[in-house]
C-alpha positions as CSV (number, residue, x, y, z in Angstrom):
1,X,104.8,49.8,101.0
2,X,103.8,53.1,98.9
3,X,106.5,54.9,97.7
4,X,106.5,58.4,98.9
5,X,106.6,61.3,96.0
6,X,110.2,63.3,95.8
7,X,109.5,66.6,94.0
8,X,112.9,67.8,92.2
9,X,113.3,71.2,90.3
10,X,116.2,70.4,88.3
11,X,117.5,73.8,87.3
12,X,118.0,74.5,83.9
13,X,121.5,75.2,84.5
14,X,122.4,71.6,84.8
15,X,120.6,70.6,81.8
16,X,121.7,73.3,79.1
17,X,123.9,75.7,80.0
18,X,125.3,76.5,76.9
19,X,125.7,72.5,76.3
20,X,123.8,70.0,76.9
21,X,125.6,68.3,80.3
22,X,125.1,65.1,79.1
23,X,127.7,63.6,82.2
24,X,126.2,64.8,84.8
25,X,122.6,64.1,83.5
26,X,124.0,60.7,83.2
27,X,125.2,60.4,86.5
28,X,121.6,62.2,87.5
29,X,119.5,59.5,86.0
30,X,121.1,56.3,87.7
31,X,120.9,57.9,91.4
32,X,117.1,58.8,89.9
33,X,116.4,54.7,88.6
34,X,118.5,53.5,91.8
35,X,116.2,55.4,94.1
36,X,113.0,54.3,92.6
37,X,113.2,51.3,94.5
38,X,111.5,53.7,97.4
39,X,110.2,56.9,95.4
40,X,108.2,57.9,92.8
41,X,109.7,61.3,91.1
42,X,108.2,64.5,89.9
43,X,111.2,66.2,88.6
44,X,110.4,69.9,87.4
45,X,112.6,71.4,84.8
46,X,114.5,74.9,84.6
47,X,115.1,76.4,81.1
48,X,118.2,77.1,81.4
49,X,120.3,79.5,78.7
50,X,117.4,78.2,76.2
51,X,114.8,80.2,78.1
52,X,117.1,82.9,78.7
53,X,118.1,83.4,75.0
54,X,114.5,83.7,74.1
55,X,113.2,86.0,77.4
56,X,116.1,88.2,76.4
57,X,115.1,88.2,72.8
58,X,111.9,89.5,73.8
59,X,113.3,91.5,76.2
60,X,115.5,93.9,73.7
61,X,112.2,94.0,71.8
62,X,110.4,95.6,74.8
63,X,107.7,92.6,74.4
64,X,105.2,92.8,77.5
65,X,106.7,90.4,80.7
66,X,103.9,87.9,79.7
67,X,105.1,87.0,76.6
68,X,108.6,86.9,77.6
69,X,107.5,84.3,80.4
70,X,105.2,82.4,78.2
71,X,108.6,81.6,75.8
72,X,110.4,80.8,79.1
73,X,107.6,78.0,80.2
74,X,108.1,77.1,76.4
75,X,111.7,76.3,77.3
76,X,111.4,74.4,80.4
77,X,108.7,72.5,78.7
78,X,111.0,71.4,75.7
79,X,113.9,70.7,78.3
80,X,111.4,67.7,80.0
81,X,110.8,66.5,77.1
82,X,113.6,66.1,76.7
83,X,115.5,65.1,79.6
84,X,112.1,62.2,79.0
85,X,113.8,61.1,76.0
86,X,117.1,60.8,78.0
87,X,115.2,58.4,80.5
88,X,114.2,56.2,77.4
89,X,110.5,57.6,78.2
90,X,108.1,58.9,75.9
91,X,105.1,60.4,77.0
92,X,102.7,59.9,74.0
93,X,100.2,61.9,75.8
94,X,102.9,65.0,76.3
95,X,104.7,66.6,79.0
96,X,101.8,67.5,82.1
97,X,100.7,70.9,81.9
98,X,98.0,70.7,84.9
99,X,99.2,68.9,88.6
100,X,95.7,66.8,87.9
101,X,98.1,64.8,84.6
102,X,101.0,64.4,86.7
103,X,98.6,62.5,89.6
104,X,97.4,61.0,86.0
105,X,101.0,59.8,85.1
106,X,102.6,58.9,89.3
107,X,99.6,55.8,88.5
108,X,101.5,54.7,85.7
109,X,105.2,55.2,86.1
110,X,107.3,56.0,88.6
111,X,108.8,59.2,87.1
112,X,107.3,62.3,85.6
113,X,109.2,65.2,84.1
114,X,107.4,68.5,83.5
115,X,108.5,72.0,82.9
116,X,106.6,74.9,84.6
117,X,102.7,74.9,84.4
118,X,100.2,77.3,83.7
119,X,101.1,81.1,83.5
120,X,100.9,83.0,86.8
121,X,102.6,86.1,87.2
122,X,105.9,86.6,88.7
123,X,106.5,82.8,88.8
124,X,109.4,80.4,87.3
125,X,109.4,76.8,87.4
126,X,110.4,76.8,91.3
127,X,107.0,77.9,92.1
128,X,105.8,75.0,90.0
129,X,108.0,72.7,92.0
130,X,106.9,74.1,95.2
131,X,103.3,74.2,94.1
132,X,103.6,70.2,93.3
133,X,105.6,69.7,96.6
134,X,102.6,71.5,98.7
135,X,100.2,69.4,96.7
136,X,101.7,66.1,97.7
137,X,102.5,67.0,101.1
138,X,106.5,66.0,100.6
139,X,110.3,67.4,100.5
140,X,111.5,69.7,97.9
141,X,115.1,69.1,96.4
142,X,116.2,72.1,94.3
143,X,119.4,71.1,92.5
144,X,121.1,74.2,90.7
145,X,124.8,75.3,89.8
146,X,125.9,75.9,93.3
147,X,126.3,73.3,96.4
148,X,123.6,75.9,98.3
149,X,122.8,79.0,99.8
150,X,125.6,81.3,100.6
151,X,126.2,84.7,102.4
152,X,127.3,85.5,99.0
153,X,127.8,84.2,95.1
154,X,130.2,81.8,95.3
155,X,130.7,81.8,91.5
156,X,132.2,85.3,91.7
157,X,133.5,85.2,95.5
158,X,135.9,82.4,96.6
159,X,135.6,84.0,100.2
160,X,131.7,82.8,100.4
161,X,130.4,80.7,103.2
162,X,127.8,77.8,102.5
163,X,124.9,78.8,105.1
164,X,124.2,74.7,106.2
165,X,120.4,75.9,107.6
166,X,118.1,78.4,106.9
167,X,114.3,79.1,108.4
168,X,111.9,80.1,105.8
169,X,111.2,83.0,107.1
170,X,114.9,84.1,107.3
171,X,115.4,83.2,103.7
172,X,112.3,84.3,102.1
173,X,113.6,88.2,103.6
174,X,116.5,87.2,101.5
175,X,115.0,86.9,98.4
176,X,112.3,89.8,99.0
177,X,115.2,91.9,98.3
178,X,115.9,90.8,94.9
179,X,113.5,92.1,92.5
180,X,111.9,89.7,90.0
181,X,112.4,89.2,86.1
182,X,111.1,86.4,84.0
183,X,114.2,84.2,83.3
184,X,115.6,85.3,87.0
185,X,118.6,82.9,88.3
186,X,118.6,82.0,92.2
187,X,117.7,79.7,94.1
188,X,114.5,80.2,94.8
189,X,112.0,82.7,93.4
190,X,109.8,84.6,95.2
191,X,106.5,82.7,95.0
192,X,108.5,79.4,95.7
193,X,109.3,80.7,99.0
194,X,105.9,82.1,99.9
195,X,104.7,78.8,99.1
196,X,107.4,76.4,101.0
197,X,107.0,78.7,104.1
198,X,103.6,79.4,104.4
199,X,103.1,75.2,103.7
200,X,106.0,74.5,105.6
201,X,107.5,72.3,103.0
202,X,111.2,71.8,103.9
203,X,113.3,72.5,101.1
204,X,116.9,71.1,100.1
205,X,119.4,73.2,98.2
206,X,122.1,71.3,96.4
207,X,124.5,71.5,93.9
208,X,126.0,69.5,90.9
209,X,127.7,66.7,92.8
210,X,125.4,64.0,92.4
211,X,126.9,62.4,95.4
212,X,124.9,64.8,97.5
213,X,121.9,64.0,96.7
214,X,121.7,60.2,96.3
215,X,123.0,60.8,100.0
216,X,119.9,63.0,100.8
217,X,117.5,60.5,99.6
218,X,119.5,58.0,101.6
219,X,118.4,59.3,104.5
220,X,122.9,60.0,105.1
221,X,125.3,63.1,105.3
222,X,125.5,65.6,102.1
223,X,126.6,68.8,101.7
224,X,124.0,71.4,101.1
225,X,121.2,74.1,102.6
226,X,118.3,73.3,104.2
227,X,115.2,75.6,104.8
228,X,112.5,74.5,107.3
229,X,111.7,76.0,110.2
């Protein structure tokens, strides 16, 4: 049986925070080694506070938005390599910066870790997920800091409700309304939901329980958003 291709963009703020989360990365690489059994894995990787310290570097030196996403890539690049070393990998050939090396690598092994890809505008390493997702015709699991997508930030509103389903076209009028910025911290950016509703890639948002998503790939109950259609 082939093993289909999960694409996960593994936000940056489960990696590095501040820390290193080196528990729930734990936790995150069994469920990832368990699941191979059925899956190959493209996990894209955020930048987390790494990429945020250097964009707002930049930033406070009025450098153009270009260079202050270019040291963001940087970031999410160093955090797969990383999170490589974690798996025990190392990629003597280096972390893919072109979807032609990760087909390249899914021969080989049956999990590949990349940060964002080449530089396009307005873009963070979600697009680069959803980019990969649309290539391989599969799912995209987004796990970030919060179990979903709620009415409103649960980090700051105890009151917020976890919005279970979402179409695409519903939640890409939601993030239209947020203006972008290289380092930018939601769910979703905007090019990552032109791309998973245009493609019609359903999309799963979940959240730092790791429960939740060896559940999802399981085919059982989690806890989380879903944007289709």
């Amino acid at each position: 049986m082939k093993k289909k291709v999960v694409v996960v963009s593994l936000g940056g703020s489960l990696i590095i925070p501040n820390e290193v989360q080196i528990d729930f990365l734990s936790k995150f690489k069994r469920v990832v080694i368990k699941n191979t059994k059925n899956y190959k894995f493209v996990i894209v990787c955020g930048g987390g506070s790494l990429a945020r310290k250097y964009i707002s570097a930049l930033s406070s030196l009025n450098a153009k938005h270009k260079l202050q996403s270019l040291a963001g890539i940087a970031a999410t690049r160093t955090n797969a390599r990383f999170m490589s070393y974690l798996f025990s990998m190392n990629p003597e050939e280096g972390i893919p910066h072109k979807k032609k090396e990760i087909k390249t690598y899914l021969k080989k092994q049956d999990i590949v870790f990349c940060g964002a890809l080449e530089y396009k505008a307005h873009q963070t390493s979600d697009s680069t997920a959803a980019e990969i997702a649309k290539e391989f015709k599969t799912d995209l699991i987004n796990l970030t800091n919060v179990d979903g997508l709620f009415n409103k930030n649960p980090l700051r509103y105890k009151n917020a409700k976890l919005i279970p389903h979402i179409t695409w076209k519903e939640f890409n009028k939601i993030i239209n309304k947020i203006k972008f910025k290289p380092g930018m911290h939601f769910i979703l950016d905007h090019t990552a939901s032109k791309i998973i509703m245009n493609n019609k890639i359903t999309t799963y948002i979940l959240g730092k329980n790791i429960n939740n998503f060896d559940n999802l790939l399981k085919g059982k109950k989690f806890k989380g958003t879903t944007i289709s259609g």
